[in-house]
C-alpha positions in Angstrom: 106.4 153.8 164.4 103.6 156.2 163.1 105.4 159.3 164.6 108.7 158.1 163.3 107.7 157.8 160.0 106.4 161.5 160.4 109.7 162.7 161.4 111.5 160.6 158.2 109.5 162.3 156.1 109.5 165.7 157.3 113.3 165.3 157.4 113.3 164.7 153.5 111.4 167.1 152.6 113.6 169.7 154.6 116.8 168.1 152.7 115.1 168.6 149.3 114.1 172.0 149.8 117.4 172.7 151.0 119.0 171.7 147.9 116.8 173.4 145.6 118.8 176.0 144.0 117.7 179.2 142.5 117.3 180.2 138.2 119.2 182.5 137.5 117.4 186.2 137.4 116.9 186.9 134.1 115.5 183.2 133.4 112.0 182.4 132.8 111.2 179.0 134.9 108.3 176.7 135.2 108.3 173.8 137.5 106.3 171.5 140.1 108.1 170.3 143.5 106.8 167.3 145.9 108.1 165.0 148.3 107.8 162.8 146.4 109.9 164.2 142.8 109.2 167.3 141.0 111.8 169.3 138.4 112.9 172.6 136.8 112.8 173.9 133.3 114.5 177.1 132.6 114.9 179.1 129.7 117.5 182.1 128.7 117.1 184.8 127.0 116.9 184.3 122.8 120.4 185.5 121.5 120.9 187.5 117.8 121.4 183.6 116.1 117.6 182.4 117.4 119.1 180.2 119.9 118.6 180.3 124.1 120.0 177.5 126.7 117.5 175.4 128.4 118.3 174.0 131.8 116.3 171.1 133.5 116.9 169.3 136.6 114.6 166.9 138.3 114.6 164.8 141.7 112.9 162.3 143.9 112.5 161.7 147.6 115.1 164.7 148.0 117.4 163.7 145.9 118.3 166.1 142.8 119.8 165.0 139.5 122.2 167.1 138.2 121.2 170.2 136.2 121.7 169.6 132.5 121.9 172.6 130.1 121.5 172.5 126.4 121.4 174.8 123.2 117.6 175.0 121.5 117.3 176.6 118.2 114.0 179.2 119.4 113.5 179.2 115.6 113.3 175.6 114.6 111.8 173.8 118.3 110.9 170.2 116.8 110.0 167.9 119.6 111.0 171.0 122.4 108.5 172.7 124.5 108.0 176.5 123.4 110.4 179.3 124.7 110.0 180.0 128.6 110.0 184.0 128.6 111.4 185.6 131.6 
């Protein structure tokens, strides 16, 4: 049972890594990945209006949520984390 247990998890970790999917180039990223969850934050570049898209995905066991992209205002960050520079 031990050695199938082994083989489980080594199975779900290949899947996960699998399904990672690489930032775009000119992104700046930060991020922690394990087994057992783990996620993605990246940031685009600051446009002329102040603004850059943020994209953040997260997962657990293998299993990834969906990426979600938003709009964050680099001038005016309220609750947001700082700027992520490329």
């Amino acid at each position: 049972m031990n050695k199938f247990g082994s083989v489980v998890v080594t199975a779900i970790t290949a899947i996960g890594i699998s399904l990672t999917s690489a930032p775009p180039a000119s992104a700046g990223c930060q991020g922690l990945w394990t087994p057992w969850g783990g996620g993605q934050r990246c940031d685009g570049p600051i446009d002329s209006n102040g603004f850059f898209q943020r994209c953040e995905t997260g997962g657990a066991f293998g299993f990834n949520t969906p990426q979600q992209c938003y709009q964050v205002d680099a001038n005016n960050l309220g609750d947001s984390q700082p700027w992520i520079a490329p």
